[in-house]
Each structure stands twice: as structure tokens, then as C-alpha cells.
FISE-896175 format. One line per 8 residues: number of its first residue (from 1); for each residue x negated, z negated, y negated of N, C-alpha, C. Coordinates in steps of 0.02 Angstrom, whole numbers, always signed. Atoms other than C-alpha are relative to their C-alpha. Layout:
N
NUM> X,Z,Y,X,Z,Y,X,Z,Y | ...
This chain:
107
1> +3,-63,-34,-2158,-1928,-2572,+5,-7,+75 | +7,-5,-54,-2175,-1996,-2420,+69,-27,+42 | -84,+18,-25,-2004,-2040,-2395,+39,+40,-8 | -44,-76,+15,-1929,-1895,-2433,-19,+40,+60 | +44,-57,-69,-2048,-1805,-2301,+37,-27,+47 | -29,+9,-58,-2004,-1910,-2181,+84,+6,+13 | -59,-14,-13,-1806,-1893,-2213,+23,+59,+4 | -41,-79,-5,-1818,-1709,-2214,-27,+4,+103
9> +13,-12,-51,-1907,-1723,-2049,+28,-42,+60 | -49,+31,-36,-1771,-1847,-1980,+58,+45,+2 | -23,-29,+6,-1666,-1722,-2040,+3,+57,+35 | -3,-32,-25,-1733,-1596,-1961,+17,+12,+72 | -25,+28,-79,-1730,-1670,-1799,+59,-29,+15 | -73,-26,+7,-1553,-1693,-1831,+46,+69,+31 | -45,-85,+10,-1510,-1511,-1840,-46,+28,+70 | +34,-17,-77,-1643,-1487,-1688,+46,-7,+48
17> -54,+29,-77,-1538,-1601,-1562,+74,+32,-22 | -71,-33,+26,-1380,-1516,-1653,-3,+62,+26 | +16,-85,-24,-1443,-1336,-1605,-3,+0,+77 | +4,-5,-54,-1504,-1384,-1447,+63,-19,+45 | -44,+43,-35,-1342,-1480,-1398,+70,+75,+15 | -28,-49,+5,-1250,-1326,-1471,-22,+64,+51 | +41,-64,-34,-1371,-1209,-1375,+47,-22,+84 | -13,+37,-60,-1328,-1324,-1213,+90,+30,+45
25> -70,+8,-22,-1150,-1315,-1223,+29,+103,+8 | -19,-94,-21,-1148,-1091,-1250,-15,+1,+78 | +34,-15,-68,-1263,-1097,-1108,+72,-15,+66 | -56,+18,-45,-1131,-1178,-1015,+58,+36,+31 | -65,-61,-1,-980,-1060,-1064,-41,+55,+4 | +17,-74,-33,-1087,-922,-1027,-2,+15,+57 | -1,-15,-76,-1115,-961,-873,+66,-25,+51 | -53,+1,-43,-946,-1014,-823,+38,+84,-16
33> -35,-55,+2,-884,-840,-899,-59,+67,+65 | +56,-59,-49,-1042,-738,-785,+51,-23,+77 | -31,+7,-55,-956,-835,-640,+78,+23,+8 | -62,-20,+14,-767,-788,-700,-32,+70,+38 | +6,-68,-13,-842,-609,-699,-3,+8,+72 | +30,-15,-79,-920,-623,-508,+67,+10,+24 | -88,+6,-42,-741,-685,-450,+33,+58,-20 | -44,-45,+28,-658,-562,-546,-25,+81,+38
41> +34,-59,-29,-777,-424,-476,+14,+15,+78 | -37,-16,-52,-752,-461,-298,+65,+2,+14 | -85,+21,-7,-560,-499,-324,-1,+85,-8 | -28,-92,+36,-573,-307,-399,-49,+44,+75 | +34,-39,-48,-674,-241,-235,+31,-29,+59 | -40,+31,-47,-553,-349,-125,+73,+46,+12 | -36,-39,-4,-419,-256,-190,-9,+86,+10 | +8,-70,-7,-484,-92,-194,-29,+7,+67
49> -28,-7,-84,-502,-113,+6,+32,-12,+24 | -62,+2,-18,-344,-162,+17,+37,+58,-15 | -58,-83,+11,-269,-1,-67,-46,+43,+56 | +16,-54,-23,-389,+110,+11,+46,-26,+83 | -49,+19,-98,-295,+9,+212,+69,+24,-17 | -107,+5,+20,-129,+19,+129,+4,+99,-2 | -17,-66,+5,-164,+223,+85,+0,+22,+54 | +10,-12,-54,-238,+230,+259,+64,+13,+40
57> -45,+21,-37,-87,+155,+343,+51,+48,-20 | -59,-27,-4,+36,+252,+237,-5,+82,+13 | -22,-57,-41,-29,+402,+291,-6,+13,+64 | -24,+30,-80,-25,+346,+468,+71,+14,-1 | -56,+27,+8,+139,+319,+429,+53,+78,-26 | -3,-68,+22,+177,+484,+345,-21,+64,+82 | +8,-63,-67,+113,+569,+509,+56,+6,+49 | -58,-1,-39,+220,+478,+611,+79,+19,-25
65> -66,-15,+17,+388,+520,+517,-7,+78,+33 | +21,-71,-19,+316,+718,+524,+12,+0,+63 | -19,-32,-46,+321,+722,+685,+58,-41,+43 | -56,+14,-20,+471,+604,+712,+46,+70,-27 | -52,-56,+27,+557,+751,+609,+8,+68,+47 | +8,-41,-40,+479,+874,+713,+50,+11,+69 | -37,+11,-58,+555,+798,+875,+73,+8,-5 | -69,+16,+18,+726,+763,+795,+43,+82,+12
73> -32,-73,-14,+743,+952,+753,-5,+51,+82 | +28,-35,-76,+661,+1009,+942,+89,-16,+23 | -55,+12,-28,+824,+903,+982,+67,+14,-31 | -84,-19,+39,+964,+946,+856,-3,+86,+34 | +0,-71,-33,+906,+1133,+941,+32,-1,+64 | -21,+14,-63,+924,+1085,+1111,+91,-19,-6 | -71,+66,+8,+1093,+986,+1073,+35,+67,-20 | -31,-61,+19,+1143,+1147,+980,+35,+60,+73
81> +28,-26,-51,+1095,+1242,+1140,+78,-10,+36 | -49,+45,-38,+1196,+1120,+1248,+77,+14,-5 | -52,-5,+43,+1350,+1121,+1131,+15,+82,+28 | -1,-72,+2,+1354,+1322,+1140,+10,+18,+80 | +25,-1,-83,+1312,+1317,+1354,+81,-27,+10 | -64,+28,-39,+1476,+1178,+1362,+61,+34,-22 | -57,-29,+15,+1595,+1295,+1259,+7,+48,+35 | -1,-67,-79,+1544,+1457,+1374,+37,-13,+34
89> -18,+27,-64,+1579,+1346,+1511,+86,-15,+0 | -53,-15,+10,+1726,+1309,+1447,+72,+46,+26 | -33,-73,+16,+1780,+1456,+1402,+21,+42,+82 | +4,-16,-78,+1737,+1518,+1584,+55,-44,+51 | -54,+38,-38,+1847,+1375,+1670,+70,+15,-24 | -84,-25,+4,+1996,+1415,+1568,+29,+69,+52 | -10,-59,+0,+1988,+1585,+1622,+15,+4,+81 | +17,+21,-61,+1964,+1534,+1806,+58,-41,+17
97> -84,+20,-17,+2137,+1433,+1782,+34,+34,-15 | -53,-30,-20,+2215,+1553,+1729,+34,+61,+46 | +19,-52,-66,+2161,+1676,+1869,+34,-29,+65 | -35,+34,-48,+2228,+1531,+1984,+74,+11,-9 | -65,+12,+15,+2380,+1511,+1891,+23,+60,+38 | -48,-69,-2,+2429,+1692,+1899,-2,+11,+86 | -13,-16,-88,+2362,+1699,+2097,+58,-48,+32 | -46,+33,-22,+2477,+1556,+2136,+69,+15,-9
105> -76,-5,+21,+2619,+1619,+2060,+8,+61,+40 | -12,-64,-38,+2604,+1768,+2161,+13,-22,+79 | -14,+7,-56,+2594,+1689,+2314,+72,-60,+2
């Protein structure tokens, strides 16, 4: 009997250091996956202050077109303006040669 006892209790202490070795080694991958997570957590709060700079910037960026557009049209008006002022003018100088013409031909 007493050899039996003792091979169940070699046995047992077998499956002890087996559990614990097993216990050892989860412990391990648990805690390299808790540290995966950390990284992964700030990598995910790294980026999500990078979009929120990037939304920042593009509507920075969005302002400035707006009022590049703004200016563009202030000036396609003006230019319009201009355009309209140099055909008058034109128009006025022809009229002014041919007022010459006709006085010259008279004299």
C-alpha cells in the first residue's frame, strides 16, 4: 500500500509542476497580450490626434481656398470692369479719329 501511495503522490506532484509550468507559461502570454493591448491603445489615441490635426488643418485649408475664391471673383469683377472702361475708351478714340479725319479733310 505504501507504494502505491507514494506513486500516486509522485504523481501528483507530476501534474502539480505540469499545472504550475502550464499556469507559468499563460501567465506569460497574458501578459505579453495586456502589453500588445497598451501599444495598440496608445497607437489608437496617437492616431486619433493625428486625424483630429489633419481635420484641423484641412479646415484651415478649406478657409483659405474660400476666401482665395472670394478674391479671385472681387478680381474677375474688376477685370470685367476694366475690359468694359477699355472698349468705351475705345470706342471714344475711334470716334475722335474720325472727327479728325473729317476736320482734316476739310481743311
Amino acid at each position: 500500500g505504501i507504494n502505491a501511495e507514494y506513486m500516486g503522490v509522485a504523481e501528483l506532484s507530476t501534474d502539480n509542476a505540469k499545472l504550475k509550468e502550464d499556469n507559468a507559461g499563460l501567465t506569460k502570454q497574458l501578459t505579453a497580450q495586456e502589453n500588445e493591448r497598451r501599444e495598440l491603445e496608445q497607437e489608437a489615441r496617437e492616431l486619433k490626434k493625428q486625424l483630429s490635426e489633419d481635420r484641423n488643418a484641412l479646415k484651415q485649408k478649406e478657409l483659405e481656398v474660400d476666401q482665395l475664391r472670394a478674391k479671385l471673383d472681387r478680381l474677375t469683377e474688376v477685370h470685367e470692369q476694366l475690359e468694359t472702361s477699355n472698349a468705351d475708351l475705345q470706342t471714344k478714340l475711334k470716334k475722335k479719329k474720325k472727327k479728325k479725319k473729317k476736320y482734316s479733310a476739310l481743311i
